[in-house]
Structure formats: structure tokens, C-alpha cells
N, C-alpha and C positions, 0 to 999 in steps of 0.2 A: 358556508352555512350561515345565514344572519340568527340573529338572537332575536330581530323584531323591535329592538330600540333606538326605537327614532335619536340620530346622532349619532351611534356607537358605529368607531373605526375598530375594524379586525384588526388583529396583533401584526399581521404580516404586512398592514398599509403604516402603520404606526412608528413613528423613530421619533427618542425624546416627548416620548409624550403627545407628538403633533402627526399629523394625517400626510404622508409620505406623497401623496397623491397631487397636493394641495401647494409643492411645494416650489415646482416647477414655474406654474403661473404668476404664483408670489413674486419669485425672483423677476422674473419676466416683467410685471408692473413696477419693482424696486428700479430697474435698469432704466426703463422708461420716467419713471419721478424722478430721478437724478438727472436722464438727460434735460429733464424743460426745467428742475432747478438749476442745476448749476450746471448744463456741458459736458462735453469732454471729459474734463478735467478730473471730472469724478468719477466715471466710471474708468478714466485711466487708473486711476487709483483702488478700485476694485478687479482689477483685469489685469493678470498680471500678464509682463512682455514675454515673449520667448523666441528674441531674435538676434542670438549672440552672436556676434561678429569673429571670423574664421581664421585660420591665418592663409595668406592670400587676397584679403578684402580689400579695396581701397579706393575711397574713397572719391566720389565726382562732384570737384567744387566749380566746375564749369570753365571754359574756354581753354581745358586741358591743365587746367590747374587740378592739383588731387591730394591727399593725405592718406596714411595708413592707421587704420584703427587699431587700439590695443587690444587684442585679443581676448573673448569673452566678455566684455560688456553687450550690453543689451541695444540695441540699434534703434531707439524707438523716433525716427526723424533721419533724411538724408537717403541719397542715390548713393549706390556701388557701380564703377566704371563696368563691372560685368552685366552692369543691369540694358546697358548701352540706349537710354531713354533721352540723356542730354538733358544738360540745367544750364539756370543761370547764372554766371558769376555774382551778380548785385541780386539777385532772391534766393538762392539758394539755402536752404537750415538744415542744420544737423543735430540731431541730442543723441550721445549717449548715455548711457546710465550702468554704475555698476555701487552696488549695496547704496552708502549715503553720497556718492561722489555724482554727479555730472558734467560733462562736456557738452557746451552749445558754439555750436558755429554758424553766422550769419552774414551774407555778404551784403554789402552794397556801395551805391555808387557816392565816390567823394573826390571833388581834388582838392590833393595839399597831401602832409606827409604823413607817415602811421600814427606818429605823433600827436599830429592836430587832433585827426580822428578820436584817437583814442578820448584825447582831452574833451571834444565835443562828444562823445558818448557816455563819459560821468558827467559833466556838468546837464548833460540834458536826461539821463537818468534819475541821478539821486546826488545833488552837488554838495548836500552833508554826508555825503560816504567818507569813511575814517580808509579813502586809500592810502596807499603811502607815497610819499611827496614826487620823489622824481623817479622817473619810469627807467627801464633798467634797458640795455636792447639785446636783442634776443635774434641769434643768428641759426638759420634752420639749413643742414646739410646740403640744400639743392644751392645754399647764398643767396637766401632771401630775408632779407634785414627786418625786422620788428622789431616792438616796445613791448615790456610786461609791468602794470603794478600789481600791487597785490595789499588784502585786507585780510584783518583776521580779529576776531571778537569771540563775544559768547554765541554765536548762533553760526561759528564754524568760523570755514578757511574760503578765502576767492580770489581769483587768479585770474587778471583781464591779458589778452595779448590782443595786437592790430599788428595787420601785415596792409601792406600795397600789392597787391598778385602780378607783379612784373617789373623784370630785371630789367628793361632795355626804358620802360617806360614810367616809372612808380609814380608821378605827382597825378597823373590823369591813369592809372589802371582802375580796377577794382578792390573794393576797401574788404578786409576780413577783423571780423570781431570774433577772438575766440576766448568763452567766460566757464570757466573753470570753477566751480564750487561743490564745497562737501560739507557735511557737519562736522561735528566737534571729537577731536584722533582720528579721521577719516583720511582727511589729508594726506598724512601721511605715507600714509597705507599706499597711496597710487603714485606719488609723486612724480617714482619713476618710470612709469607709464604715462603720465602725463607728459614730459619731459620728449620720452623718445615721439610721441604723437604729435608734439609741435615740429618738433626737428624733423619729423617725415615731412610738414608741407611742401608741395611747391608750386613753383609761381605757373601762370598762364604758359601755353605755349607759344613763343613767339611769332609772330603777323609774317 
């Protein structure tokens, strides 16, 4: 039944005060203003994920190289060997994400040792990053040898690791950068999830 007053929303369109009707669209045009201001990036951050990784997952870092995820993060980036689509060793990215912590994994091509890499990926990052001096190495279950430093300040905890993805060949295989960061007591909290999920990597399958 209208009342006849030009503007007036019925009770049952009505939530907080505002026209329930109205509300829909809104959103709709908010979604669309963020994407041509800023991207992605923002409406990732309005949206949230819902694609926690299982036990069983694992990961496809390309030429039969793979990882196992830790259970329950959120998958937002990266192929599962079930998905059987094929990547590639040197483009392949992965993020997970669980509360303040992320994992990214990104491959590409390099020759020289995991070391070098690594070193050419802070210095050409951010070459006043307060990492810590000498890199540590870091040996993953299948015997595949890396480097990890690591940083930590007021704006959290970060954890770089580089592998070579191959035992027979490492100066000319594929290069893996894997960057670990969380905020501030977050770290902790995964460490050892973090830990078992480097030591799941392994290298390429042999030619």
C-alpha cells in the first residue's frame, strides 16, 4: 500500500535506514569504480578467497617439478598437478595465503647457482633491504639444495628461499624464488608449515 509520498521506502524495502532495493546496483557500480581505479587488487581485497588447499594437493611447478601445500591456506595463484593443464617452469606463480602470512612462488630462467639468483633478486628488488648477511642452505627431502635469508622489522617477518629445479643439471635448470612473509607474531604461528612446504619441493623430472 503506498502512502503517496513522493520518496518514501516501505519498511520491508528499508535496512539501516537505506532503500534495500538500491543496494544491489550500488555495489555493482563500487566493484566496477575500483576496478578502473586501482585493479585487481582492490576488489581482491573486497572478495574474499574460498579456496583452501586439501590434503592430497600438490602442487605443479612445471617440467614435473611440484610441491605440497600446507593444508588449509587459501590458493589464490598457482596450478594443482590434478588440474593436469601444464605450466611452465620459468612463468609459473603461486600465492598462498593464510590470516597475515603469504607464500609466493615464481619461476624463471637463470644460469648460475641458487645463490647468485638469489643475490640478483634482492639487489635488483630493494638493495637497502635489511636481509641478513649470509644465506643459510637449505636442503628439501627429494636433495634438492637451496639458500634462505631472511628479514625482520616492524612491518613483520620475510623469508626468501632460491632453488635450481634440477639434480643432474642445476647451473642451466630453472630458477625458483620462494618469499615468505607475514606480519608482526604471525610468523611464527606457520613457521612450521612453512618449513615442511619447502622441504616438499622437488626438482624437475629428469630428460
Amino acid at each position: 500500500m503506498s502512502t503517496g509520498i513522493p520518496g518514501w521506502v516501505p519498511v520491508e524495502h528499508r535496512w539501516f535506514g537505506l532503500d534495500r532495493r538500491m543496494l544491489r546496483p550500488a555495489l555493482f557500480v563500487l566493484v566496477v569504480a575500483l576496478l578502473l581505479i586501482y585493479g585487481w587488487p582492490a576488489l581482491n581485497a573486497i572478495v574474499p578467497w574460498n579456496n583452501p588447499t586439501r590434503a592430497g594437493d600438490v602442487l605443479d611447478l612445471g617440467a614435473g617439478a611440484t610441491a605440497v601445500p600446507p593444508v588449509g591456506w587459501q590458493l589464490e595463484d598457482g596450478t594443482l598437478v590434478s588440474d593436469r593443464t601444464g605450466v611452465s617452469p620459468t612463468q609459473e606463480s603461486v600465492k598462498l595465503a593464510k590470516g597475515g602470512a603469504t607464500i609466493q612462488m615464481t619461476g624463471a630462467s637463470f644460469n648460475g647457482t641458487a645463490a647468485q639468483f638469489l643475490d640478483q633478486v634482492i639487489t635488483s628488488q630493494d638493495p637497502q633491504a635489511d636481509i641478513s648477511g649470509s644465506p643459510a642452505t637449505f636442503t628439501t627431502t627429494s636433495g634438492l639444495v637451496g639458500v634462505v635469508r631472511s628479514a625482520s622489522g616492524t612491518g613483520g617477518d620475510e623469508l626468501l628461499a632460491a632453488f635450481k629445479m634440477s639434480l643432474s643439471t642445476p647451473a642451466t635448470a630453472p630458477a625458483l624464488l620462494v618469499n615468505v612473509s607475514a606480519v608482526p607474531g604471525e610468523f611464527q604461528q606457520v613457521s612450521s608449515e612453512v618449513e615442511t612446504f619447502l622441504r616438499s619441493i622437488t626438482p624437475e623430472a629428469a630428460a
